[in-house]
C-alpha positions as CSV (number, residue, x, y, z in Angstrom):
1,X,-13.8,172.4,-94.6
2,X,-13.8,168.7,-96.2
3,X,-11.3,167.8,-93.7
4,X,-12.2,169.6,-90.8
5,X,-15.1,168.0,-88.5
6,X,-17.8,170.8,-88.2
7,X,-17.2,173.1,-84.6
8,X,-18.3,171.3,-81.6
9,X,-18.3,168.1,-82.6
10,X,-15.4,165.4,-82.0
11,X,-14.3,162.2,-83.6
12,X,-13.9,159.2,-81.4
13,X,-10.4,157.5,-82.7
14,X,-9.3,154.3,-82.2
15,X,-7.3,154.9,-79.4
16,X,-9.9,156.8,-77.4
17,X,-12.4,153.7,-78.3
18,X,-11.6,151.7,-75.4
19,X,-12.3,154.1,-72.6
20,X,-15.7,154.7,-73.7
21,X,-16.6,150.4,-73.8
22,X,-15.1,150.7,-70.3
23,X,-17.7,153.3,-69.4
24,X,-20.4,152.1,-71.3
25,X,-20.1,148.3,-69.8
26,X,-19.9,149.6,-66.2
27,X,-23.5,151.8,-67.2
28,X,-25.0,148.4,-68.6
29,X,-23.7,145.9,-65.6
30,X,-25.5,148.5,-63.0
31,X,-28.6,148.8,-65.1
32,X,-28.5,145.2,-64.9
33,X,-28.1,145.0,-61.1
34,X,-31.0,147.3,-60.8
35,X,-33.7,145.7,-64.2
36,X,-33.4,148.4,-66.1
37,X,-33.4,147.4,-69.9
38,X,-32.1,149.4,-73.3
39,X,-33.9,151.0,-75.4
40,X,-33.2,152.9,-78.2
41,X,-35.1,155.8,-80.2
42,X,-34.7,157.8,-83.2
43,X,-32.0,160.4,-83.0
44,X,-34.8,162.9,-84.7
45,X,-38.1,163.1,-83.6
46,X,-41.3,165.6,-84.4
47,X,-40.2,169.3,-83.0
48,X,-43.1,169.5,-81.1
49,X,-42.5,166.5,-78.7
50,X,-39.6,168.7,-77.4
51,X,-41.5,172.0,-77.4
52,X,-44.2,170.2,-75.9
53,X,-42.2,167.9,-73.5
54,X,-39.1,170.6,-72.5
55,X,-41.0,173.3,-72.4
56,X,-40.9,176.9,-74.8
57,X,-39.1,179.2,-72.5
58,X,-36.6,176.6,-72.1
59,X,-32.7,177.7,-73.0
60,X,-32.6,174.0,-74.6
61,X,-36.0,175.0,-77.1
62,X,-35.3,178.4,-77.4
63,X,-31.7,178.6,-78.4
64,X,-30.4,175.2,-78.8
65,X,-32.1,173.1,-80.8
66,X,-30.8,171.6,-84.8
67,X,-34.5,172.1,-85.8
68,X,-35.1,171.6,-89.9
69,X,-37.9,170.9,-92.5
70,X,-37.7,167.8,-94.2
71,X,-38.8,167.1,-97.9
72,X,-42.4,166.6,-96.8
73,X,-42.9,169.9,-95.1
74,X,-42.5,168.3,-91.4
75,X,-40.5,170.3,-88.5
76,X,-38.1,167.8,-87.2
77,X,-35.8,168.3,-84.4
78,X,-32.1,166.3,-83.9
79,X,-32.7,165.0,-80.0
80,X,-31.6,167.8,-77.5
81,X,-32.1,165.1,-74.9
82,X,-33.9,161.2,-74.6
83,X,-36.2,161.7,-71.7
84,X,-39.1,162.9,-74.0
85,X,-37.9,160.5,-76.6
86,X,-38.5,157.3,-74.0
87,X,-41.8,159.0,-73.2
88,X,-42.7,159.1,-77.1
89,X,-41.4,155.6,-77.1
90,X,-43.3,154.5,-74.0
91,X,-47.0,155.5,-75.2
92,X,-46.8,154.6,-79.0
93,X,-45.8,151.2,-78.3
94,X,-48.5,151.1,-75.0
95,X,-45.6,150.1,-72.6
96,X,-48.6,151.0,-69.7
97,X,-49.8,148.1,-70.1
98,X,-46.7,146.1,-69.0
99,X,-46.6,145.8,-65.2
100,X,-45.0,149.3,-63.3
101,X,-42.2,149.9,-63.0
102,X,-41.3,150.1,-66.5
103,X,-37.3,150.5,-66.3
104,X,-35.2,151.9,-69.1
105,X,-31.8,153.1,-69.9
106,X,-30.5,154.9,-72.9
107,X,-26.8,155.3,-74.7
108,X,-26.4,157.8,-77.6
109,X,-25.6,161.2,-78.9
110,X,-27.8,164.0,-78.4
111,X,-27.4,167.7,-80.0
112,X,-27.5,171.3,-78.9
113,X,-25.8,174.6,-80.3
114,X,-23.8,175.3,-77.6
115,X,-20.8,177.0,-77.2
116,X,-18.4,174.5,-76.8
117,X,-16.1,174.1,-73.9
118,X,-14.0,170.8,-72.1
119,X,-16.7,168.3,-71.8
120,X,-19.1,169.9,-73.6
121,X,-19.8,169.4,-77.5
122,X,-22.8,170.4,-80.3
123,X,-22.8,166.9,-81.1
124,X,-22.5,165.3,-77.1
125,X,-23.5,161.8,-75.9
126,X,-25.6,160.5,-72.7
127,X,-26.0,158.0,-70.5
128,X,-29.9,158.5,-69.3
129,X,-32.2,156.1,-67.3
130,X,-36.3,156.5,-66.6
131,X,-38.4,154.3,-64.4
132,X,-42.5,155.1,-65.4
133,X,-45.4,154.2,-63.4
134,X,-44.2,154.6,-59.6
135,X,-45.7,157.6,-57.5
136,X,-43.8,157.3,-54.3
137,X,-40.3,158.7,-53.2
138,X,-39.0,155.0,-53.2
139,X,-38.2,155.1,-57.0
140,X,-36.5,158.3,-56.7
141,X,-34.2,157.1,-54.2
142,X,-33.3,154.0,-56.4
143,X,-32.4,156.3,-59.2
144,X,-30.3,158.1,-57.4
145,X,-28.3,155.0,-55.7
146,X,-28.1,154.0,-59.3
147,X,-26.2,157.1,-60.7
148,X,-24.3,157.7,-57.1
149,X,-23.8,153.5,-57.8
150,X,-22.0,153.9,-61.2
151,X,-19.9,157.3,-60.4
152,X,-18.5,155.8,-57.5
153,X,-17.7,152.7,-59.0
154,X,-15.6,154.3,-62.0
155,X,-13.6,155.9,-59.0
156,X,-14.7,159.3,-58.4
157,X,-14.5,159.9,-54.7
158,X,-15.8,163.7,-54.4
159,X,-19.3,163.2,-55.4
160,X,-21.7,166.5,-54.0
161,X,-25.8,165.3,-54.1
162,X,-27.7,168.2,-54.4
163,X,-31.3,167.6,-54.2
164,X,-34.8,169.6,-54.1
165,X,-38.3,169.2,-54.8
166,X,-39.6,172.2,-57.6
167,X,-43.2,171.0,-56.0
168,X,-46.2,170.3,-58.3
169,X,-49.1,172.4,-60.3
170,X,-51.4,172.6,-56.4
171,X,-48.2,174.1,-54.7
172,X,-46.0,176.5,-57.9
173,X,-48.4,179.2,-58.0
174,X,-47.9,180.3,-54.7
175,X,-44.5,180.1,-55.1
176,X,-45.1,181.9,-59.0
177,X,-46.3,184.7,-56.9
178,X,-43.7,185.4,-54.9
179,X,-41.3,184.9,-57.5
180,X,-42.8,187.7,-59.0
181,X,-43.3,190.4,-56.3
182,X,-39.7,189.3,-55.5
183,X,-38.2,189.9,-58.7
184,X,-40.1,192.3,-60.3
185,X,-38.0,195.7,-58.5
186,X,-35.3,194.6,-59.9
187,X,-36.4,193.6,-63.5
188,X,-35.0,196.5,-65.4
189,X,-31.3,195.0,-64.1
190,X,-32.0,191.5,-65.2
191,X,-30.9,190.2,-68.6
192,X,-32.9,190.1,-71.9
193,X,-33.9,186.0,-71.0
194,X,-34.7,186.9,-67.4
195,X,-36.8,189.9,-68.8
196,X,-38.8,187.7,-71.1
197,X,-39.5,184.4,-68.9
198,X,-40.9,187.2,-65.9
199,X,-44.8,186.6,-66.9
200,X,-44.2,183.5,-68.8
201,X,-42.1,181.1,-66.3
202,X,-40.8,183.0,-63.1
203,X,-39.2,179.5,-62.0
204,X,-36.5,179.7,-64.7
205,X,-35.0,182.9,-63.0
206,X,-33.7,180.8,-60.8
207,X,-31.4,179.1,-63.7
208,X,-30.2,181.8,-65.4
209,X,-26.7,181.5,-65.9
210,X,-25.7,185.1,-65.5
211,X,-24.0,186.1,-62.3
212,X,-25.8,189.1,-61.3
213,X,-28.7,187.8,-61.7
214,X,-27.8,184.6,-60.0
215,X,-27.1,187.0,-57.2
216,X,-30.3,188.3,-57.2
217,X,-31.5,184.7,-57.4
218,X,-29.8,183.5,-54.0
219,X,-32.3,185.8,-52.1
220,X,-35.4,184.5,-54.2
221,X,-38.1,183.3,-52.0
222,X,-37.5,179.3,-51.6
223,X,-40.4,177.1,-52.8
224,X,-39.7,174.5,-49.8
225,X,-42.2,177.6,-48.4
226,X,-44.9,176.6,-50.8
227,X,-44.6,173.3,-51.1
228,X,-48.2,171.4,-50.7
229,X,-48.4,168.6,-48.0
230,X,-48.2,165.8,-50.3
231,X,-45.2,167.5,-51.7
232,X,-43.6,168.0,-48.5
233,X,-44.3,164.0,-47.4
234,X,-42.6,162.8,-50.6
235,X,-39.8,165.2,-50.0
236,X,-39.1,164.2,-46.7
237,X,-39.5,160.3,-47.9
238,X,-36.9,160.7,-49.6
239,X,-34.7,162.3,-47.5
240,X,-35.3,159.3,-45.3
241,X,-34.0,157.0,-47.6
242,X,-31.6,158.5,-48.6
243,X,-30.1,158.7,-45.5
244,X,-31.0,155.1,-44.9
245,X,-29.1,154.3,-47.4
246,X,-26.1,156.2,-46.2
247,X,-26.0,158.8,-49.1
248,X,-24.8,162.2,-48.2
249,X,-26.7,165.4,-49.9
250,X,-27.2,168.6,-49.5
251,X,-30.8,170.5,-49.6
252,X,-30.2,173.1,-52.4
253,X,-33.9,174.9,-52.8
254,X,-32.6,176.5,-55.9
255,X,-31.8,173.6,-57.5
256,X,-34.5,173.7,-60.4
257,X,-32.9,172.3,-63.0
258,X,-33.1,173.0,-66.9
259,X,-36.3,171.3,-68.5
260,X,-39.7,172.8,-67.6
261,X,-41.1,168.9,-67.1
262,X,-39.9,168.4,-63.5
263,X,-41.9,168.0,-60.9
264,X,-41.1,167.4,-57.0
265,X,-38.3,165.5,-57.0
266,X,-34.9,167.5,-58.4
267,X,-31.5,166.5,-58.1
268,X,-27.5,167.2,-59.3
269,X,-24.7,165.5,-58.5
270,X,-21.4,167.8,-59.3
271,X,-18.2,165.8,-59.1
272,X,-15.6,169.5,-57.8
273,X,-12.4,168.6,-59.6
274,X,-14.1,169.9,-62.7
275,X,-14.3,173.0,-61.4
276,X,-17.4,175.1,-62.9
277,X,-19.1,172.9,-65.0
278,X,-18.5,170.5,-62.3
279,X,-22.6,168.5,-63.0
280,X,-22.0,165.1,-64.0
281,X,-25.3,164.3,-63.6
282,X,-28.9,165.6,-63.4
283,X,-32.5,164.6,-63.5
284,X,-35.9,164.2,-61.4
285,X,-39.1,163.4,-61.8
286,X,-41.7,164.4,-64.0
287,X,-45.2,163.6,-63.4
288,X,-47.0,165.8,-65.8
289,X,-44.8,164.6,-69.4
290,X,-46.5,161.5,-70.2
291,X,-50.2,162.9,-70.0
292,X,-48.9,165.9,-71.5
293,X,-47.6,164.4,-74.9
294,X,-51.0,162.8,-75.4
295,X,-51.0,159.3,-73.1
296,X,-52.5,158.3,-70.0
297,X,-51.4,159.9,-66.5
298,X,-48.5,158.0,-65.5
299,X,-45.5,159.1,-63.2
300,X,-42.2,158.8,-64.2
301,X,-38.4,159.9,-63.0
302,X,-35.1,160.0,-64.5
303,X,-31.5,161.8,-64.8
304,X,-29.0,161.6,-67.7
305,X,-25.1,161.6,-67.6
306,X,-22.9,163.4,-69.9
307,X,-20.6,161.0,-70.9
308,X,-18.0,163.6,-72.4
309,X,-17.8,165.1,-68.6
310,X,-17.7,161.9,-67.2
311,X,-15.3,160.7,-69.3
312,X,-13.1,163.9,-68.4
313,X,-13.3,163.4,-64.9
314,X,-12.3,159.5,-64.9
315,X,-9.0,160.3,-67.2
316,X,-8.1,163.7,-65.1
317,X,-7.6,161.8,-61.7
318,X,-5.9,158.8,-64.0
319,X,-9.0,156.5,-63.0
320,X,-8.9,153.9,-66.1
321,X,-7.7,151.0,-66.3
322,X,-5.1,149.4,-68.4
323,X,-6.5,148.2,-71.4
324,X,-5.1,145.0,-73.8
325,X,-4.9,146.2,-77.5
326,X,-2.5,143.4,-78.1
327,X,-2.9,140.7,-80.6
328,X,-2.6,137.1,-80.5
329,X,-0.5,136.2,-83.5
330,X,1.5,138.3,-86.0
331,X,1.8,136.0,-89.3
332,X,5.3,136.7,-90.7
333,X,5.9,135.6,-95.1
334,X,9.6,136.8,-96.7
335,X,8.9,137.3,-99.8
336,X,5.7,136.8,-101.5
337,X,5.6,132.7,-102.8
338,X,4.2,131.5,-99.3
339,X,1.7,134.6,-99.4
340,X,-1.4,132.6,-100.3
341,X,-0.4,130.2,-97.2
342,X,0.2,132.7,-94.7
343,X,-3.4,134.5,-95.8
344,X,-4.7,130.7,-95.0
345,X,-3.4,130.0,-91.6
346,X,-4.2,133.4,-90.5
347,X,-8.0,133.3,-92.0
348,X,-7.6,129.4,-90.0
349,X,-6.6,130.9,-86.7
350,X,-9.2,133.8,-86.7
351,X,-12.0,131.4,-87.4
352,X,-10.6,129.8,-84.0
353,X,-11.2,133.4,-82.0
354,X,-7.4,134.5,-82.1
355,X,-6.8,138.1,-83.2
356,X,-4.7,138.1,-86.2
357,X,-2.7,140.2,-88.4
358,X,-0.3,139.8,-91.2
359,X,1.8,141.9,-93.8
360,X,-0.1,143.1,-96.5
361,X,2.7,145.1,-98.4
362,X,5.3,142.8,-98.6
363,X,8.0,144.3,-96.6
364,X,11.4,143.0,-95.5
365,X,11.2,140.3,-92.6
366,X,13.1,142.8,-90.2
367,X,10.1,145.4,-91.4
368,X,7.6,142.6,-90.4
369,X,8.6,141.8,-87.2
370,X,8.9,145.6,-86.2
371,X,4.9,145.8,-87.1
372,X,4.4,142.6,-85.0
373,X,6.5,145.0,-82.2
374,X,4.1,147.5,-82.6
375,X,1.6,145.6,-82.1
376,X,2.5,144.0,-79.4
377,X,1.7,140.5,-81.0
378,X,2.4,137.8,-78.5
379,X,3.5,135.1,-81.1
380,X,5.1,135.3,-84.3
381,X,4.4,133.0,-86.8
382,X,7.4,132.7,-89.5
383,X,6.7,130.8,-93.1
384,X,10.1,131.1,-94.5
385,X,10.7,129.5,-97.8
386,X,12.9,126.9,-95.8
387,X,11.0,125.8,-93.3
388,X,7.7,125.6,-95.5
389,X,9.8,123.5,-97.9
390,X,10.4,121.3,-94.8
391,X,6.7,121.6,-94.3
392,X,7.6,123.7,-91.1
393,X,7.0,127.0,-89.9
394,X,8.9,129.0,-87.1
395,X,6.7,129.8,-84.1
396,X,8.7,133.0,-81.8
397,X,7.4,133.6,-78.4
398,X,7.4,137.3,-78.3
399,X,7.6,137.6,-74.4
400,X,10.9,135.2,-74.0
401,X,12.3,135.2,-77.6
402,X,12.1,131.4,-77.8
403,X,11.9,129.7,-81.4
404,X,10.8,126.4,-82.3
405,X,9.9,124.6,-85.8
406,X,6.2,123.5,-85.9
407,X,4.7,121.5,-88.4
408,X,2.5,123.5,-90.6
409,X,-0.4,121.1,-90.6
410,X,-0.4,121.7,-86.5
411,X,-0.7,125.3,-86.6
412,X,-3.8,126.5,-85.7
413,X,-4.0,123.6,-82.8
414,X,-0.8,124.9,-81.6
415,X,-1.1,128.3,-81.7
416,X,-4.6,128.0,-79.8
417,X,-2.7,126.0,-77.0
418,X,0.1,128.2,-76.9
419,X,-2.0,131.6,-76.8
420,X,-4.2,130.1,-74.1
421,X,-1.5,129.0,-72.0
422,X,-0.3,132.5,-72.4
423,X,-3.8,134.3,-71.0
């Protein structure tokens, strides 16, 4: 067990390292294009800001959270997601008071006991954004340019926007109702989850993740039916800008996501090639959290972006780029008298910005430059006893396997020439 990383949780090795800057720098360069700013929040939080903010007949609350008691007696909860973390974040620190929209973006790991599968993980990470303080559908449409903004540009091509609005508390319990009458004939069929969320939240029967009951689902009276005016005028907003904005979508009225907070606006985007759990991204907006958790009514929207299943889908249609893992200068010392030199000029050049290496176990020169090889060092700096008796070292172009003596003193001023020439 010491040497095994606990199930459903993944080291990120140097090689891998790479991919995920890429993704991460094309997340911060959009959130950039658009103002929205980082912040970040405590990967634990008070368990009742989730069962508060999710919701209690949640799958997330009820079955996955890593919920514990700490030394003074307090329930905390490792973050199953950031939204209600940002929200927590947003009132204590009286972020109302700014001018709206406040505009934020997230990066980190989040945790859920789940049963992992390709792309999903216990220990998982996301990419989430929020804008607070904006009512109308215009927000919501710059949200989901954003996400649409940042899949596209790492490549993927056959993006699906499905989109809904799960209405608000004037316009659900109509559509409660009829959930109910709908539902409740076939009731003894359903699952055990089903069974118990019947009185308590009808709305979740749309999300259950068995088959027959999503069956039974896809004949569930739609809540586009019930939806209140004002409801029905933000819907339609946004469906207007959308298409203005020449985003394709698809209406999908039983599209209700996972996270009891949502309110009118709901929307997916699945990316096929991943076959079924083909969501790359989800959010919408949430109206009710902010009062809910204990500050002042104040509207809000989001999504968040598994990185994992992003990650998978960029690398299974071979969409990243080359990257350079190649150092500048590989410092090569026969023998060990000219090791306290060769430490120096390669300490020298790395206080110049060059990435430097150099032979720590004193290996044979063929040994050393094999390493440089490996590392695909674009100069090799020799210090032979020879030429540093000469007060010379032997500077190899890797690329054309040209030599030439250098004085020693000239190093570092040659070497930075030489290695800018070179970019």
């Amino acid at each position: 067990m010491l040497t095994t990383a606990p199930r459903g949780t993944k080291d990120i090795l140097p090689r891998d390292v790479e991919a995920w800057r890429y993704l991460e720098r094309t997340m911060r360069e959009i959130c950039a294009q658009y103002g929205y700013l980082e912040i970040r929040t405590p990967v634990f939080e008070h368990t009742e800001l989730f069962l508060r903010g999710i919701g209690e007949t949640t799958d997330v609350v009820e079955k996955e959270m890593y919920t514990f008691t700490d030394r003074g007696e307090r329930s905390l909860t490792l973050r199953p997601e950031n939204t209600a973390s940002a929200v927590r974040s947003y009132v204590e620190n009286k972020m109302y008071a700014d001018p709206a929209p406040t505009k934020l973006f997230y990066i980190g790991p989040m945790f859920r006991y789940d049963r992992p599968q390709a792309g999903r993980y216990r220990q998982f990470h996301q990419f989430g954004v929020e804008a607070l303080g904006v009512e109308g559908p215009n927000i919501d449409a710059e949200i989901i340019l954003l996400a649409v903004q940042i899949l596209q540009t790492l490549g993927l091509k056959d993006l699906k926007l499905k989109v809904n609005s799960v209405g608000c508390p004037k316009c659900r319990p109509l559509h409660r109702e009829k959930l109910q009458e709908y539902f409740r004939p076939h009731l003894g069929e359903m699952c055990k989850d089903c069974q118990s969320r019947f009185d308590r939240n009808p709305l979740r029967l749309l999300d259950c993740k068995n088959p027959h009951d999503q069956e039974l689902a896809a004949g569930a009276p739609s809540l586009e039916e019930c939806l209140c005016e004002e409801c029905k005028a933000h819907f339609e907003g946004l469906k207007e800008l959308l298409t203005a904005a020449g985003v394709d979508y698809v209406v999908d009225h039983n599209l209700v996501r996972g996270l009891d907070y949502y309110t009118k606006t709901a929307f997916e985007i699945q990316y096929a090639p991943l076959g079924a759990q083909s969501a790359v991204c989800g959010g919408g907006r949430y109206d009710g959290l902010i009062e809910e958790i204990g500050g002042p009514a104040t509207p809000g929207i989001g999504f968040a972006m598994g990185m994992e299943r992003v990650l998978l889908a960029i690398e299974s249609q071979n969409l990243l780029p080359q990257f350079d893992n190649s150092i500048d200068v590989f410092v090569v010392c026969p023998g060990s008298a000219n090791f306290t030199l060769a430490f120096k000029e390669a300490i020298a050049l790395r206080r110049e910005g060059l990435k430097v290496e150099f032979d720590f176990l004193g290996r044979s020169m063929k040994a050393q430059m094999k390493q440089a090889n490996r590392l695909a060092a674009k100069y090799v700096l020799i210090l032979g006893e020879d030429e540093v008796a000469r007060g010379c070292a032997v500077l190899r172009n890797m690329s054309t396997s040209e030599q030439t003596e250098i004085p020693i003193q000239d190093i570092t001023s040659i070497l930075k020439t030489e290695v800018q020439s070179h970019e």
